[in-house]
N, C-alpha and C positions, 0 to 999 in steps of 0.2 A: 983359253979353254975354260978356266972357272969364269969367268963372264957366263959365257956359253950355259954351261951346267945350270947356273944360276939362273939364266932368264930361262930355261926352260921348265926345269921346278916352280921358281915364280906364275907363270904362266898355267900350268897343271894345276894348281891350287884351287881357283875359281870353281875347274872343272867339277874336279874333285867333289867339292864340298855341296856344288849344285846338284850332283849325283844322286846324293844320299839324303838330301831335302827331297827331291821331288818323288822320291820313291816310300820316303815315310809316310807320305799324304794320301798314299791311292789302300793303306790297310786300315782298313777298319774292324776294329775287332768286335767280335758279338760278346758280351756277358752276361751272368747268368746268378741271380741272388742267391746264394745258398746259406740257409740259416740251421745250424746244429744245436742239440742241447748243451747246455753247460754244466759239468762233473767237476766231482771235488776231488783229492786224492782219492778218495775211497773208492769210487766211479759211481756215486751216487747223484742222480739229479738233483741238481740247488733249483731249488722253489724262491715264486717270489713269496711275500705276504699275504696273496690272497690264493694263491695256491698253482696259480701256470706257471710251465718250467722256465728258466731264464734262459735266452737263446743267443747265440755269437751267428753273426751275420758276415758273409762276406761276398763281395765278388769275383768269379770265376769264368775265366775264358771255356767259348764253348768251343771244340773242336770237331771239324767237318769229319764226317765218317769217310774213304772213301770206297770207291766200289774199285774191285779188282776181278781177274778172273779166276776160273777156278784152278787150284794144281794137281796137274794129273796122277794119278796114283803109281807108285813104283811099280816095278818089274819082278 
């Protein structure tokens, strides 16, 4: 019986793992530059030397809006 159990776990693995490969490959995510000013404790804009604010940059997933319908108004 543990034979058994064992060759069929064994066997499931493959599956398994082939699963979650082929399914990571079809998302591709959209992203999106988003750059903010940069504050000091105070919340004051830090400047560089010649006088434009210094900016942090990052990348941000953009998420699909989706459309739904409308919900009816209560009673």
């Amino acid at each position: 019986m543990k034979i058994f159990i064992t060759a069929a776990i064994i066997g499931l693995i493959p599956l398994l793992s082939y699963h979650n490969i082929s399914f990571a490959d079809d998302k591709k995510v959209e992203t999106k530059k988003v750059c903010v000013d940069k504050r000091d404790a105070k919340g004051d804009v830090i400047k560089k030397p010649d006088g434009k604010p210094v900016q942090e940059c990052k990348e941000m997933k953009v998420h699909k809006k989706l459309e739904g319908t409308e919900v009816p108004p209560k009673k």
